[in-house]
C-alpha positions, 0 to 999 in steps of 0.5 A, a space after each residue: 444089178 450093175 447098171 443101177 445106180 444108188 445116190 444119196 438124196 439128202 441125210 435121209 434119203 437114197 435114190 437108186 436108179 434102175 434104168 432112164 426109159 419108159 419100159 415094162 421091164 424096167 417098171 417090173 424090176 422098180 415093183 420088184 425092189 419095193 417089194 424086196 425093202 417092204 418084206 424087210 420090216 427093219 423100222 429103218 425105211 420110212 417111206 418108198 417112192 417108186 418112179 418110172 425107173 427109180 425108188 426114192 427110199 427115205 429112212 430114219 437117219 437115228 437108225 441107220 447111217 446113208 452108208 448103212 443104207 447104201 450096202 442095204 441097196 447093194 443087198 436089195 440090188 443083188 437079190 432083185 431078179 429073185 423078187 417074185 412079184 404077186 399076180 396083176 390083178 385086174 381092177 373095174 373103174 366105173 365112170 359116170 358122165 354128164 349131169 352131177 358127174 360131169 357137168 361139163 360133157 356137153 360143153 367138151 362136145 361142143 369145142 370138140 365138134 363131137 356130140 356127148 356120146 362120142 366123147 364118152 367114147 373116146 
């Protein structure tokens, strides 16, 4: 990917960014690196830190180098576009208002000038 940019952040990290938007496209190819350096399993990366268009990878710097790392992004960034990402799954939150799980309902209503079950509405 040519327009990505990889930037050592200290002696164990390394930040590539893929993009300065706010964009669905951009997010999907921040899901599909993580998923390219999670599939690894190489013991090296010791943490991923996805953003809204960039990955902070930290790393064990007694296991590879930065420069090690940054030819292991060169790699990822080439494979990303063949990154097949698992299905959205669609998840349920249930929310409870007013009494014990939300004490402060009535009180939003009455700044807001709304009674409690427009709040709960909004």
């Amino acid at each position: 990917m040519s327009d990505a940019q990889v930037r050592c952040a200290s002696d164990h990290s390394l930040l590539i960014v893929l993009g300065h938007e706010i964009s669905r496209d951009l997010q999907r190819r921040v899901a599909q690196l993580c998923l390219l350096i999670e599939s690894e399993k190489s013991g090296t990366v010791r943490n991923l830190h996805p953003a809204y268009g960039s990955v902070l990878v930290t790393f064990d710097p007694r296991r590879a180098s930065i420069e090690r790392m940054e030819e292991a992004a060169a790699k990822w960034l080439r494979r990303l576009k063949s990154a097949e990402l698992p299905p959205a799954r669609h998840v349920e939150m249930p929310v409870c208002y007013g009494s014990v799980f939300g004490p402060d309902l009535g009180e939003v209503a009455a700044l807001a000038g709304l009674d409690c079950d427009d709040v709960v509405a909004i």
